[in-house]
Z-matrix of the N, CA and C atoms (Angstrom, degrees):
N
C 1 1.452
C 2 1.533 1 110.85
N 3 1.297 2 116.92 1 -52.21
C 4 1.885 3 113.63 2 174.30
C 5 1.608 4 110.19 3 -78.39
N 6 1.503 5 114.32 4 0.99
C 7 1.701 6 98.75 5 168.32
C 8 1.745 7 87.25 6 -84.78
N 9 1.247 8 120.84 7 -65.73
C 10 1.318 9 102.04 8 -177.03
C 11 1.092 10 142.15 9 -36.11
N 12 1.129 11 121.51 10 -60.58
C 13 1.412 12 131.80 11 149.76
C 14 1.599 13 117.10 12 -33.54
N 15 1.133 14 124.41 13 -47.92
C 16 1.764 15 115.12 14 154.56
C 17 1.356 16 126.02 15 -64.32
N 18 1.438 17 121.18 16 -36.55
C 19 1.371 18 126.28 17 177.88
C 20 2.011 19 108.34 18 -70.84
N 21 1.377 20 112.86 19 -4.63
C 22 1.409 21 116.04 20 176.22
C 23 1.411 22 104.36 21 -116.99
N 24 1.165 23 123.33 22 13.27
C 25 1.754 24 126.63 23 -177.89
C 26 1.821 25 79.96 24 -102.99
N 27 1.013 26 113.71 25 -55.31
C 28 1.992 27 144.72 26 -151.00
C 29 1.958 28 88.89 27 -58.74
N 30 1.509 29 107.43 28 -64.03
C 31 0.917 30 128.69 29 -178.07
C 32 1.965 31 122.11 30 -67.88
N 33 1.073 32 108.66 31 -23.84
C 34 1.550 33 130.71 32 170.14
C 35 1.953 34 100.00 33 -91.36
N 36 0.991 35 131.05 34 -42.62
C 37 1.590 36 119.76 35 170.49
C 38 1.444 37 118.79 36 -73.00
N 39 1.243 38 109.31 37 -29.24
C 40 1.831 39 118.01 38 164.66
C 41 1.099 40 109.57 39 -55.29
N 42 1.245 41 104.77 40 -53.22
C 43 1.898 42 114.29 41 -166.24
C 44 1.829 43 102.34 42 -63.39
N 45 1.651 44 109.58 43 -34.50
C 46 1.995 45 104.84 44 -157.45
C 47 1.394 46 73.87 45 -86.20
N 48 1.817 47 141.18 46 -39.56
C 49 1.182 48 108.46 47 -158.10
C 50 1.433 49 126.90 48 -85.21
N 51 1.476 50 126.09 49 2.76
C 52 1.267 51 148.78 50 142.71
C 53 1.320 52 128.58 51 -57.16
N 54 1.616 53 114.06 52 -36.37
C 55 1.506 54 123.43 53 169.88
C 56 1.408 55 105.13 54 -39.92
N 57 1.274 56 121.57 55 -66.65
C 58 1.850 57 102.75 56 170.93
C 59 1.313 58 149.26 57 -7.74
N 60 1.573 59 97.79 58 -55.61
C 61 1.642 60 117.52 59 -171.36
C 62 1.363 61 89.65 60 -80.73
N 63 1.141 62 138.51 61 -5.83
C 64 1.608 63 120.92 62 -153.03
C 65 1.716 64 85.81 63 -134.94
N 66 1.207 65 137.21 64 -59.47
C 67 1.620 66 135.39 65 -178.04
C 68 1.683 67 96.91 66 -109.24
N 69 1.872 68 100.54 67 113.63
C 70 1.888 69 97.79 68 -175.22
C 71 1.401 70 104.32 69 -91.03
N 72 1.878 71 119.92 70 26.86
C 73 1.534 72 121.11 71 -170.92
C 74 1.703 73 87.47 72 -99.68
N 75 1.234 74 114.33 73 -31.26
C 76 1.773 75 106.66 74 168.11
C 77 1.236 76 128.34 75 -92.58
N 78 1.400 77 113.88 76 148.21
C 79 1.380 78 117.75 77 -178.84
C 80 1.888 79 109.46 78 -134.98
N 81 1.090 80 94.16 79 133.43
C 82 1.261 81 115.30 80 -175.04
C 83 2.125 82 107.98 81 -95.85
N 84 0.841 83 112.73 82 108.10
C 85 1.586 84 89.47 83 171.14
C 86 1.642 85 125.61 84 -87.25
N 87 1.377 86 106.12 85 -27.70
C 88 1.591 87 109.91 86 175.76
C 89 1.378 88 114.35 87 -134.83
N 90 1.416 89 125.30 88 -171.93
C 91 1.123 90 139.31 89 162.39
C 92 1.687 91 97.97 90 -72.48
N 93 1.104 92 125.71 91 -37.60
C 94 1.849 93 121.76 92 -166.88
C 95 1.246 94 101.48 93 -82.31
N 96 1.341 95 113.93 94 -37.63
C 97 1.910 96 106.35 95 178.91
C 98 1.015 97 120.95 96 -71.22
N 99 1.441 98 110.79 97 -18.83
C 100 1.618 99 125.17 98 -178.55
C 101 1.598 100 91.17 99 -81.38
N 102 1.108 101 147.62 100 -54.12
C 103 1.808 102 153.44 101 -136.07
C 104 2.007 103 82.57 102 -91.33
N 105 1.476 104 112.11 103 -52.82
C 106 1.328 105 95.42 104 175.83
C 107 1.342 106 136.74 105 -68.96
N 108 1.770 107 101.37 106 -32.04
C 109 1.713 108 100.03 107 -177.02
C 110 1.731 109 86.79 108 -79.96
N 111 0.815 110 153.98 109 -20.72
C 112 1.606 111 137.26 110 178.48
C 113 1.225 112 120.14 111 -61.89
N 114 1.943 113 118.60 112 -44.80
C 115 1.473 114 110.17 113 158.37
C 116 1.692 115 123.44 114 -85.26
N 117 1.061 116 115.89 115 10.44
C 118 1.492 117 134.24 116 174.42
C 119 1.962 118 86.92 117 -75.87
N 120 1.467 119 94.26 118 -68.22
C 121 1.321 120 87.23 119 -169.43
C 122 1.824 121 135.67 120 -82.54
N 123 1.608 122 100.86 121 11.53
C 124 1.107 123 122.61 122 -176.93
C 125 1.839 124 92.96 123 -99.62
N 126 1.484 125 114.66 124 -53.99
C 127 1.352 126 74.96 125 174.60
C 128 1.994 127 145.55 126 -94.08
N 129 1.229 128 71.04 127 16.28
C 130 1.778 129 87.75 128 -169.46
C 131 1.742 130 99.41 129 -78.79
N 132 1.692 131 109.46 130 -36.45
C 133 1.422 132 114.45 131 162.05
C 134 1.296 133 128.45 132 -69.79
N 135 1.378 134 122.94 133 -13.97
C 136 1.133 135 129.84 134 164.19
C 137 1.758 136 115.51 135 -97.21
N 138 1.302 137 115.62 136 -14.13
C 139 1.619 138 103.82 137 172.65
C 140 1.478 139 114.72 138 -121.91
N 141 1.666 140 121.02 139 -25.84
C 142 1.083 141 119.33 140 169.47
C 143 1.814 142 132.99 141 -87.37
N 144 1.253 143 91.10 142 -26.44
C 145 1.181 144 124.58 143 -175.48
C 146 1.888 145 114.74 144 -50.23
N 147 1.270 146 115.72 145 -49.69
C 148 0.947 147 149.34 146 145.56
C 149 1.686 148 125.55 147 -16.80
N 150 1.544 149 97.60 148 -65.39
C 151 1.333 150 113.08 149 177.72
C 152 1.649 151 106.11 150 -71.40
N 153 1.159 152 100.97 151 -80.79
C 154 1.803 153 108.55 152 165.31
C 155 2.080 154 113.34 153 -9.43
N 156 1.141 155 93.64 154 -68.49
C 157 1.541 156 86.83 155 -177.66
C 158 1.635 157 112.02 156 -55.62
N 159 1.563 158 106.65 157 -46.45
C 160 0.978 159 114.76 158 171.83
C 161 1.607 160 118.11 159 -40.17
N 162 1.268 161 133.26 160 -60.96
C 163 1.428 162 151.89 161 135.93
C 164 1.747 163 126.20 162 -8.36
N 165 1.515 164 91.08 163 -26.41
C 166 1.749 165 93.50 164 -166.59
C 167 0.729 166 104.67 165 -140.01
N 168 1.621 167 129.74 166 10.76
C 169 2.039 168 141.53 167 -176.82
C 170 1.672 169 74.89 168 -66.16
N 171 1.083 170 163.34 169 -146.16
C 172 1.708 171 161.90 170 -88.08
C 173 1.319 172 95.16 171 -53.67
N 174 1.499 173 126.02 172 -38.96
C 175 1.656 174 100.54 173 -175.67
C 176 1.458 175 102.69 174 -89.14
N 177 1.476 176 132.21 175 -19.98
C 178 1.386 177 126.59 176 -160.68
C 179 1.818 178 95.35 177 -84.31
N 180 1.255 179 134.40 178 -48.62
C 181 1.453 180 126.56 179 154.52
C 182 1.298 181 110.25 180 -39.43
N 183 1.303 182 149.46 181 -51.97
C 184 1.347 183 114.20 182 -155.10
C 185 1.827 184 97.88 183 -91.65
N 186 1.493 185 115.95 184 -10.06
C 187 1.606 186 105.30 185 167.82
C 188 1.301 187 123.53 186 -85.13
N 189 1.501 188 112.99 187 13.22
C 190 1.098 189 132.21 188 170.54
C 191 1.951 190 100.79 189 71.81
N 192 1.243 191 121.78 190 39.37
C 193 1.705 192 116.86 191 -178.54
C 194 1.201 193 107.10 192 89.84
N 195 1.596 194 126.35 193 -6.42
C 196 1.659 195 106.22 194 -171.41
C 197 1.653 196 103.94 195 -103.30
N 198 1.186 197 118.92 196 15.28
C 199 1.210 198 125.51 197 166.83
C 200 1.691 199 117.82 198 -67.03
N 201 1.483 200 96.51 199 -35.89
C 202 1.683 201 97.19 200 174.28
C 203 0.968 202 137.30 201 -83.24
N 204 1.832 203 123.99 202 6.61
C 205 1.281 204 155.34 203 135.86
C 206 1.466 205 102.54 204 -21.29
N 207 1.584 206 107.73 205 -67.32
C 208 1.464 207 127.42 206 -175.94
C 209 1.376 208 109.31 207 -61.18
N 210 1.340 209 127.87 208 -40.50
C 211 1.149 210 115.32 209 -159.67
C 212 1.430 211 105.76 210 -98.74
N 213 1.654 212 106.66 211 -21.75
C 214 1.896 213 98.50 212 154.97
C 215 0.943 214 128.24 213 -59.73
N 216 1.405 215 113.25 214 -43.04
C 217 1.624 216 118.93 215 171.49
C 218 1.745 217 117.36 216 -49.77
N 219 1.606 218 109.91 217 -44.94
C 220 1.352 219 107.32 218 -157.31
C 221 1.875 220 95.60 219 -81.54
N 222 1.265 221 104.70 220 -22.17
C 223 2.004 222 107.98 221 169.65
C 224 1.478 223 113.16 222 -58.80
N 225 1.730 224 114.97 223 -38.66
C 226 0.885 225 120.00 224 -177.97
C 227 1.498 226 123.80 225 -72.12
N 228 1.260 227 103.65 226 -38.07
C 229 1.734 228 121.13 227 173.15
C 230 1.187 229 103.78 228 -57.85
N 231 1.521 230 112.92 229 -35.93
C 232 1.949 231 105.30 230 -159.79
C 233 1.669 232 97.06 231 -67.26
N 234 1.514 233 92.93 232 -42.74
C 235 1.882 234 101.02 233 -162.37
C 236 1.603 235 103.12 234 -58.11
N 237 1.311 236 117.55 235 -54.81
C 238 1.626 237 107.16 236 171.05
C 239 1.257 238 131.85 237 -49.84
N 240 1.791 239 117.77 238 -20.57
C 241 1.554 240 140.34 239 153.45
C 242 1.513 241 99.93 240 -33.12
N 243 1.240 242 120.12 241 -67.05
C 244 1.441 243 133.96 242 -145.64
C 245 1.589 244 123.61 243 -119.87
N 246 1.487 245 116.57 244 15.43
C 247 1.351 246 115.62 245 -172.75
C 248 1.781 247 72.88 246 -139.48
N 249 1.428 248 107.11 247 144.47
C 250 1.795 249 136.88 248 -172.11
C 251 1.224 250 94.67 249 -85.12
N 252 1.359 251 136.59 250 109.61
C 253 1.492 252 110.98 251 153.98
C 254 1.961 253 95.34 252 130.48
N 255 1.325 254 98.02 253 -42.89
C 256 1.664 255 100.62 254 173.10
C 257 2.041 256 116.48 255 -98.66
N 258 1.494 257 89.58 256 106.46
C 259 1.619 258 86.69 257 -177.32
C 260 1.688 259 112.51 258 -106.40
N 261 1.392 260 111.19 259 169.70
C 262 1.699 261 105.71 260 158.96
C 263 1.439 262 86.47 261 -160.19
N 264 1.801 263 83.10 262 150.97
C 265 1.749 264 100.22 263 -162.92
C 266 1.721 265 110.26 264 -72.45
N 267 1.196 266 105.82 265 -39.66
C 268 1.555 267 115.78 266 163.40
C 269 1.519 268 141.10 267 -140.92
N 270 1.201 269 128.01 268 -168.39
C 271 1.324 270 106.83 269 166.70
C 272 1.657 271 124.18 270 -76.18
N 273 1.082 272 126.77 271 -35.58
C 274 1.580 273 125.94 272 167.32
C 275 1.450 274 102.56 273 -41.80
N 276 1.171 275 112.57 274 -63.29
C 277 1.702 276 126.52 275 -168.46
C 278 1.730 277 97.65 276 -56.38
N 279 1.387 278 117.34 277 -16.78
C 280 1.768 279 107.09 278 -174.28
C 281 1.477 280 94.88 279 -91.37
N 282 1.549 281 129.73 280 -35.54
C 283 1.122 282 147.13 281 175.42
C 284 2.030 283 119.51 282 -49.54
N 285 1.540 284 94.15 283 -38.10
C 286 1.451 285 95.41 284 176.73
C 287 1.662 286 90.66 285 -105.49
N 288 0.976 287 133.45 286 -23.97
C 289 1.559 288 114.97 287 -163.41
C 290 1.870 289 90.06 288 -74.20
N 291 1.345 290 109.76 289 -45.81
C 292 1.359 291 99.52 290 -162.43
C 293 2.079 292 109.59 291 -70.98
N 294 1.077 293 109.89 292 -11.45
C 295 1.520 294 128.74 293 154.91
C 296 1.522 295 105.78 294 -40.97
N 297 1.731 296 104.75 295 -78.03
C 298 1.320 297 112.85 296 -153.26
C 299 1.612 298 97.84 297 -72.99
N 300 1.404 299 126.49 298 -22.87
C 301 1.684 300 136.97 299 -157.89
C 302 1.402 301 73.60 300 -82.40
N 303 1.014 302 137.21 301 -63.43
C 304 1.914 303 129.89 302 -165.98
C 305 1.734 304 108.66 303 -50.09
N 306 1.483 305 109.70 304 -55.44
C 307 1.243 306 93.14 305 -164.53
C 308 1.710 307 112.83 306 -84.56
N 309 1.410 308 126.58 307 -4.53
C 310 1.568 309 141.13 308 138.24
C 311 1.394 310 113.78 309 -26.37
N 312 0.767 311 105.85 310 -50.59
C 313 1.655 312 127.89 311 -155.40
C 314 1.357 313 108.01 312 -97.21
N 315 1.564 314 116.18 313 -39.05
C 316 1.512 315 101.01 314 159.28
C 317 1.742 316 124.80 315 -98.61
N 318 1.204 317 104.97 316 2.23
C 319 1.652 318 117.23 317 172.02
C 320 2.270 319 89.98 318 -71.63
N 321 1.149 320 99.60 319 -69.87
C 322 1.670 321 87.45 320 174.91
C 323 1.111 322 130.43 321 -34.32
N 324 1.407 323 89.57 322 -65.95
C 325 1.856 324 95.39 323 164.80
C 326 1.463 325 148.99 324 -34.71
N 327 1.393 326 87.60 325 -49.90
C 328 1.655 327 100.70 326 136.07
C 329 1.432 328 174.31 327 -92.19
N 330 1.554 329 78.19 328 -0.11
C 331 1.406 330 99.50 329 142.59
C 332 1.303 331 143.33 330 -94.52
N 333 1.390 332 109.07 331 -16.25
C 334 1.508 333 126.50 332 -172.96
C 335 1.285 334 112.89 333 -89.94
N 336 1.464 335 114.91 334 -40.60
C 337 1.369 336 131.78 335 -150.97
C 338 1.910 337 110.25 336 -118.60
N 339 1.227 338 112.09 337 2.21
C 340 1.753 339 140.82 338 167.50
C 341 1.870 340 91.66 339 -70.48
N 342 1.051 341 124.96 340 -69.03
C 343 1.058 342 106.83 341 -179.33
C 344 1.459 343 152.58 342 -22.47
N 345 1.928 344 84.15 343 -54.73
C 346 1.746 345 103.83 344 -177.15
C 347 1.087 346 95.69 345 -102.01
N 348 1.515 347 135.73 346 61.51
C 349 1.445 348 119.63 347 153.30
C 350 1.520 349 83.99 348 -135.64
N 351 1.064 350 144.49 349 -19.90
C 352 1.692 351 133.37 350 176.49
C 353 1.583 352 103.42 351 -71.91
């Protein structure tokens, strides 16, 4: 359970520190800012994340789900607020980076992590 759980912290800092080459509205400065904004942003999606939808299920139904676009984006913006080293130039730019950081992150995932479930 904690190799996994490290191998998806491991696998989530690969993914933000690549976001660069692929969205040039983020910037990564290290491998450590990347390892922190990844559990910065692993747990804020796992404890805040939660509430928020909870909070915005009446507006996220009537946009039919694309409301949580926004509210990944605006989780994502906060975390570059508050971790040294991880920036984004605006909120749109937190909106597509945290887009492209998702599907990074599950392209690894599935490749890395296909293994140990057979």
């Amino acid at each position: 359970m904690l190799i996994r759980f490290l191998l998806a912290w491991l696998i989530n800092a690969v993914a933000l520190f690549l976001l660069p080459y692929v969205d040039p509205w983020v910037t990564v400065a290290s491998p450590r800012a990347a390892m922190i904004a990844a559990l910065v942003l692993g747990l804020i999606n796992a404890l805040v994340r939660p509430i928020f939808v909870l909070l915005t299920l009446p507006v996220t139904i009537l946009t039919l789900g694309l409301f949580l676009f926004i509210l990944n984006g605006f989780l994502f913006w906060a975390v570059a607020h508050w971790v040294e080293g991880f920036t984004v130039t605006g909120f749109w730019a937190a909106v597509l980076g945290a887009i492209i950081y998702s599907i990074i992150s599950w392209a690894l995932s599935a490749l890395l992590l296909k293994s140990r479930k057979a």
